[in-house]
N, C-alpha and C positions, 0 to 999 in steps of 0.2 A: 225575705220579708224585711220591710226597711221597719226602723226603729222610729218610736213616736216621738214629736218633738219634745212633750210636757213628760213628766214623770206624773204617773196616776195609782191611786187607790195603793196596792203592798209596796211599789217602785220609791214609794218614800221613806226614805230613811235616816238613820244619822241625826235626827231633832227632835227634840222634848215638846215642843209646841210650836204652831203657827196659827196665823191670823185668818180668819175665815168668812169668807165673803161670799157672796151670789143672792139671788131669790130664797124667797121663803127660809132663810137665816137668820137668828141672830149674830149680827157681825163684831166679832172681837179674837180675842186670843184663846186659844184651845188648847188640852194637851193633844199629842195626834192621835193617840186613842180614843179619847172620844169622839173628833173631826171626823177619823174612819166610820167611826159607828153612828153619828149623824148622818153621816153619806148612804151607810148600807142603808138603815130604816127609810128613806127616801125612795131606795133601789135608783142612786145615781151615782156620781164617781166622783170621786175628791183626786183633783189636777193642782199640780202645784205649778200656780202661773207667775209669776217671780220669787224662783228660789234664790237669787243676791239677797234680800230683802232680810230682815231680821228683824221677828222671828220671820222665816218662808211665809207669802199670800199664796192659799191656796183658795181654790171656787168649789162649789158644789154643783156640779153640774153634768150633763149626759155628754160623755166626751167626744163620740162619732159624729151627734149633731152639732157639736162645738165644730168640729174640723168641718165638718159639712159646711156649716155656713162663713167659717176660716178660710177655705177654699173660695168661697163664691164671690165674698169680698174681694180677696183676690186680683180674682177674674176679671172684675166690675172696673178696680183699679188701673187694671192692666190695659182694659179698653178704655177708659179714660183718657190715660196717658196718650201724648199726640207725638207722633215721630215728627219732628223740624224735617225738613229738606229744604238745602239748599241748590236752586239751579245759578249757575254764571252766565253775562252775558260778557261779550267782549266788545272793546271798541278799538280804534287806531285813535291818533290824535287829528288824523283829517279826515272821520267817516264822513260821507256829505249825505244829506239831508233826507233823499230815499232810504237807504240805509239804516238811519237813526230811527225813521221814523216805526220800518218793518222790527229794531230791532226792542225801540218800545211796546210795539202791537203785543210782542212775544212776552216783558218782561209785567206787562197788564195782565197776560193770561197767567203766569205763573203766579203774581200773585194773589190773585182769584180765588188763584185752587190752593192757595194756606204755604206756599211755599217763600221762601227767605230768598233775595234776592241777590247777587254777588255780580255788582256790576263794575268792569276795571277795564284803563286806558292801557294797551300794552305799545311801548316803545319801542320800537328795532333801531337800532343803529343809533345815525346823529339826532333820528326824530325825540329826543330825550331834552331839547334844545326847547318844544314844545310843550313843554307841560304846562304850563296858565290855559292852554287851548283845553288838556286833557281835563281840566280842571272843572274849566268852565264846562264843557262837554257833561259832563256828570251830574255838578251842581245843577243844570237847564234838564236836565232826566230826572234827578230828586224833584224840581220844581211840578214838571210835569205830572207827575207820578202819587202829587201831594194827598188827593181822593184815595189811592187804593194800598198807599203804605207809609211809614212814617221811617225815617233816616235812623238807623243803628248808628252805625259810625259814617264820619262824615269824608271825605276824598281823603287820602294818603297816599303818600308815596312808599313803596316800598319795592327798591329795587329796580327793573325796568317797568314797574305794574305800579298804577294808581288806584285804589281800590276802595270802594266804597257800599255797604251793606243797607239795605232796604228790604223791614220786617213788614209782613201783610197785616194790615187794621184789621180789628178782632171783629169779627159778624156778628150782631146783637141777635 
């Protein structure tokens, strides 16, 4: 049986008083004997929800439907929250124009669908001689691109890779 996270009702110990908050209370400083015994006459349960605090806040309250809806928040949060993905696209510094074009169609659909963009000019050899081209190549893909995402970071070089990040516009 795993252990709760608050300390409740006899699990408090160790203090002369705390501060006592919730519904249908008056809200101030208690000893804990009588906080406990405001709690029983209620028939709910005194949670100590920040014991740092001095004197400890505790609540008055039913503490399974506390976690119950502690949990659901949660949940609610959790789906909320949006996983990033990022897809790459790759270029040379002389893709020519079919190419470019199939390889925008793709980076339109990814970011459509909410995905972060990582699109970079990769060098072999002496082609390294070319980077104003890889540059431009990028910069002419941001431009085009300007509708369906807006520029994170803008061309760099790093390495034999130039690289440059394009985040998708928020959907109203």
């Amino acid at each position: 049986m795993k252990e709760n996270p608050h300390r409740i009702n006899e699990q408090i110990r160790y203090v002369d008083e705390v501060r006592l908050v919730g519904d249908n209370v008056e809200i101030g400083v208690y000893p804990i004997s009588k906080a406990k015994q405001i709690a029983r006459e209620q028939e709910l349960d005194l949670v100590e929800i920040s014991p740092k605090a001095v004197p400890p806040v505790c609540k008055i309250i039913d503490y399974k439907k506390f976690l119950y809806e502690q949990k659901k928040r949660d949940k609610v949060m959790k789906a909320k929250a949006t996983k990033v993905t990022v897809k790459e696209i790759r270029f040379g510094p002389q893709t020519d124009e079919h190419d470019y074009e199939f390889k925008k169609k793709h980076a339109i659909k990814f970011l459509q669908d909410g995905a972060k963009l990582k699109a970079y000019v990769f060098f072999k050899g002496r082609s390294i001689i070319f980077k104003d081209q890889g540059q431009i190549l990028l910069l002419k893909l941001a431009q085009e691109l300007e509708e369906y995402g807006k520029v994170e970071q803008m061309p760099k070089l790093e390495g034999k890779r130039m690289i440059m990040f394009i985040a998708p516009k928020v959907k109203k």
